[in-house]
DRENLOVO-729463 format. One record per residue (C-alpha): residue in one letter; x, y, z. Coordinates in steps of 0.2 Angstrom, whole numbers, padded with zeros to 4 digits, always signed. Example, Ala and Ser with C-alpha at 12.3 -4.5 7.8 and 13.67 -1.06 7.14 Angstrom:
2
a+0062-0022+0039/s+0068-0005+0036/
END
This chain:
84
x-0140-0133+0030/x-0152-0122+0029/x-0145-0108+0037/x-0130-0110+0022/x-0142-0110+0009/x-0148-0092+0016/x-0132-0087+0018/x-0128-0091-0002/x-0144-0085-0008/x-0141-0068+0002/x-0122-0068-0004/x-0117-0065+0014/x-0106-0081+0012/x-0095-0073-0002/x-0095-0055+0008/x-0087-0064+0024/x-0075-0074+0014/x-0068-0057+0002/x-0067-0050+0021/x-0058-0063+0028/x-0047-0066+0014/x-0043-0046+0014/x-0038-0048+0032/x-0028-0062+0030/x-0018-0053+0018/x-0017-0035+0027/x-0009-0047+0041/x+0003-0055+0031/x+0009-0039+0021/x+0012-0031+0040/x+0022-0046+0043/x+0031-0046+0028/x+0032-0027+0028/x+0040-0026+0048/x+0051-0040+0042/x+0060-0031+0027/x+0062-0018+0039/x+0070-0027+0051/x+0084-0031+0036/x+0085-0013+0027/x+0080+0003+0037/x+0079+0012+0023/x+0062+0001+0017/x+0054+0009+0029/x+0055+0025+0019/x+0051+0019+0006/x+0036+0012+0013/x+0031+0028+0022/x+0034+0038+0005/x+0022+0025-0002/x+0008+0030+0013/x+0009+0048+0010/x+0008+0047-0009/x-0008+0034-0008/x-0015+0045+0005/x-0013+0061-0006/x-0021+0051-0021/x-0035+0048-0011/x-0038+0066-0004/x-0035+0073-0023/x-0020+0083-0016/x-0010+0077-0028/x-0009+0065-0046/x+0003+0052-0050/x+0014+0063-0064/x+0016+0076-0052/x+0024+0066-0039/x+0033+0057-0053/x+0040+0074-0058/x+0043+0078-0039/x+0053+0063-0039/x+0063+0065-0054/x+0068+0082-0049/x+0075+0078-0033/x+0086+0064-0042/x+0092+0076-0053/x+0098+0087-0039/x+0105+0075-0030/x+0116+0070-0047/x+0120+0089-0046/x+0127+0087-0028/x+0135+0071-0032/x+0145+0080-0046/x+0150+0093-0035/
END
């Protein structure tokens, strides 16, 4: 009992549960993530497109608007080859 108490008062109680919890979640999400894949290929795409941006966001390679615009253009284009 006392050895909780310490634990609360030094919030190391709420730290291992918001790591634990975040854990249990990253696990589920890869579950979830490499079962979707299993039913559609072309998730996994999408999922590695998502990886690249997140990791260019974080490195300040890139902003959101000028992968929005990447996108866009790259729709359009493919309309163009569509209509071709």
């Amino acid at each position: 009992m006392r050895n909780a108490i310490v634990h609360i008062v030094t919030r190391k109680a709420v730290q291992r549960a918001s790591r634990d919890h975040l854990l249990v979640e990253k696990c589920i999400h890869s579950q979830l993530s490499a079962e979707m894949t299993k039913e559609d290929p072309d998730i996994q795409i999408l999922l590695d497109h998502a990886k690249d941006l997140y990791s260019s966001l974080l490195r300040g390679k890139t902003t959101l608007a000028d992968d929005m615009l990447c996108d866009f253009d790259q729709t359009r284009e493919g309309y163009r080859e569509e209509e071709t």
